[in-house]
C-alpha positions, 0 to 999 in steps of 0.5 A: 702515531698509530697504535697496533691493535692489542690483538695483532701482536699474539698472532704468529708471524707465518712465512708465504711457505707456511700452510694456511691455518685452516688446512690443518688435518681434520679429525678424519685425517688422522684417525685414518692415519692412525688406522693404517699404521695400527694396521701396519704394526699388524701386519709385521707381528703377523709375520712373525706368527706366520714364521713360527706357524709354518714350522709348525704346519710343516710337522703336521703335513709330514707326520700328522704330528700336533707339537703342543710343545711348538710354543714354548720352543719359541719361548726357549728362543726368547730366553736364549736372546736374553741371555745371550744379550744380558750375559755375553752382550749379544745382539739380536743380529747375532742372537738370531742365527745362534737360537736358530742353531740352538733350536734346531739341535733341539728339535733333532733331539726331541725327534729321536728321543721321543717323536720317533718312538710315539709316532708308533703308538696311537694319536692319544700316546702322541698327544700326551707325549708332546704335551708333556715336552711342553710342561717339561720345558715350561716348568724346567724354564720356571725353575731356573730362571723364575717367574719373573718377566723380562725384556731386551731395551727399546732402543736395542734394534733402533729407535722408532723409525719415521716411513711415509708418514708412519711411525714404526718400532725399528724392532718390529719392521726388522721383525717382520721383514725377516720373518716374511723372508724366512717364511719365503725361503722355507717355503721355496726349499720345500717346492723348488729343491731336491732337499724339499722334494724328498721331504715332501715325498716322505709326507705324501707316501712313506713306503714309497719313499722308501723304495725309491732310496729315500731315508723317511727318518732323516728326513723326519728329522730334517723336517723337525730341524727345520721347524724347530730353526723356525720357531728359534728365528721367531722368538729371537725377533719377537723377543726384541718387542715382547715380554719374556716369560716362562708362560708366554709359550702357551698364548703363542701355542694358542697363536699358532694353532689358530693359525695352521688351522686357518691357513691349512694344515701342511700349508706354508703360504696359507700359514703366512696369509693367516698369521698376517690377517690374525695379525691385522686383526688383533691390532685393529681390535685392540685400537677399537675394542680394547686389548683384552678382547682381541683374542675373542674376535680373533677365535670368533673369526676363526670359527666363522672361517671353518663354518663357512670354509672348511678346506681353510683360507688355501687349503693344503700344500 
């Protein structure tokens, strides 16, 4: 009787449908693979900093107003998703609308309680206004709820979701696909309604406005809604991914800035090129230089852009 040979019975047995072994991914392969799907993850955070800077674009193009405070209306919608999950088990399907409404009434408050009032006094008294709205609300927050930081579960949005190769977070592809939606729709309200026109009217000219029967405060006041509904819709989706902190608003703040001044001030469809390209490049500089350093490229780029571009990425609406 022949014997086997010691080593044929440590080979796997490989059907005629297998690859062959030596046409396994090469190295090359699978970095790009990861590359794009790095990328990828970007592009929907991105989209989400595109929603929330629109908002904020928005106000400056009407009322030459910088909301320091636009931050953390993003985080008061951070933690009313938190607690509308951890304490009447809402989720983010229904928390969404919910913060949407929450923050809109705010933003109308806010625009007559205090907006309205300081936009009669110089850019200093505007300034100090919103960026002491900003400390009332962060610190108001810090107060109640502490300083501890919290989470919504992995799994509340789904699990990880396997498209074309790539693996993405269910929490963020809804994050990014509504917020490219809402960012869409802002955007066609303010160009192809009669809502948007008189809005865009009341930025333009005012006095104008006026005259041709037009309530510039309401419409001021509709404008911050809007905005305000914006940042509510951003930190209702970004919260299912993100830590929960009363500080998280100022990054964001910072996240925002950056991102209107890239895209253009007044400008909804240079804030939503913007937030994607800062987007795609925080990830790919935290995969190639690390996470503590993406902020750095990211504001070396931005000053190279205003540099050598100054009328930003599409300049203004």
């Amino acid at each position: 009787m022949t014997a086997n040979h010691p080593s044929s019975e440590l080979l796997p047995f490989r059907s005629p449908n297998h690859p062959p072994f030596d046409k396994a991914p090469s190295a090359q392969a699978v970095l790009s693979a990861t590359i794009i799907q790095v990328v990828v993850g970007g592009l929907l955070l991105g989209a989400v900093y595109a929603l929330f800077a629109s908002g904020l674009t928005l106000i400056w193009g009407m009322m030459n107003v910088v909301n320091f405070a636009h931050g953390d209306f993003v985080m008061l919608a951070m933690y009313a998703t938190f607690v509308l999950w951890s304490a009447f088990g809402i989720g983010p399907a229904a928390a969404i609308p919910i913060a949407a409404l929450l923050l809109a009434t705010l933003g109308i408050v806010v625009y007559f309680a205090l907006v309205r009032h300081i936009l009669k006094g110089p850019m200093l008294a505007q300034i100090l206004g919103t960026f002491g709205l900003a400390l009332f609300i962060r610190y108001g927050v810090f107060w109640y709820f502490g300083a501890d930081f919290h989470a919504l579960p992995d799994n509340l949005v789904g699990g990880t979701y396997n498209l074309a190769g790539l693996r993405i977070q269910g929490a963020r592809l809804l994050a990014g696909i509504v917020a490219l939606l809402v960012t869409a729709g802002l955007h066609l309200l303010l160009t192809r309604t009669a809502l948007g026109s008189r809005i865009l009217a009341v930025a333009e000219d005012e006095v104008a406005a006026q005259l041709m029967g037009i309530r510039p405060q309401r419409m001021q006041a509709v404008a911050w809604a809007l905005a305000a509904g914006a940042t509510g819709i951003a930190g209702a989706l970004i919260a299912t991914f993100f830590y929960i902190s009363p500080t998280v608003g100022e990054s964001l703040s910072i996240v925002a800035f950056v991102t209107v001044a890239l895209g253009g001030f007044g400008s909804v469809p240079g804030a939503l090129v913007a937030g994607l390209l800062i987007g795609a490049i925080e990830s790919l500089s935290a995969f190639y230089i690390g996470a503590v350093y993406k902020d750095v490229v990211v504001y070396s780029l931005f000053v190279l852009v205003l540099w050598t571009r100054p009328q930003r990425l599409l300049g203004k609406a």
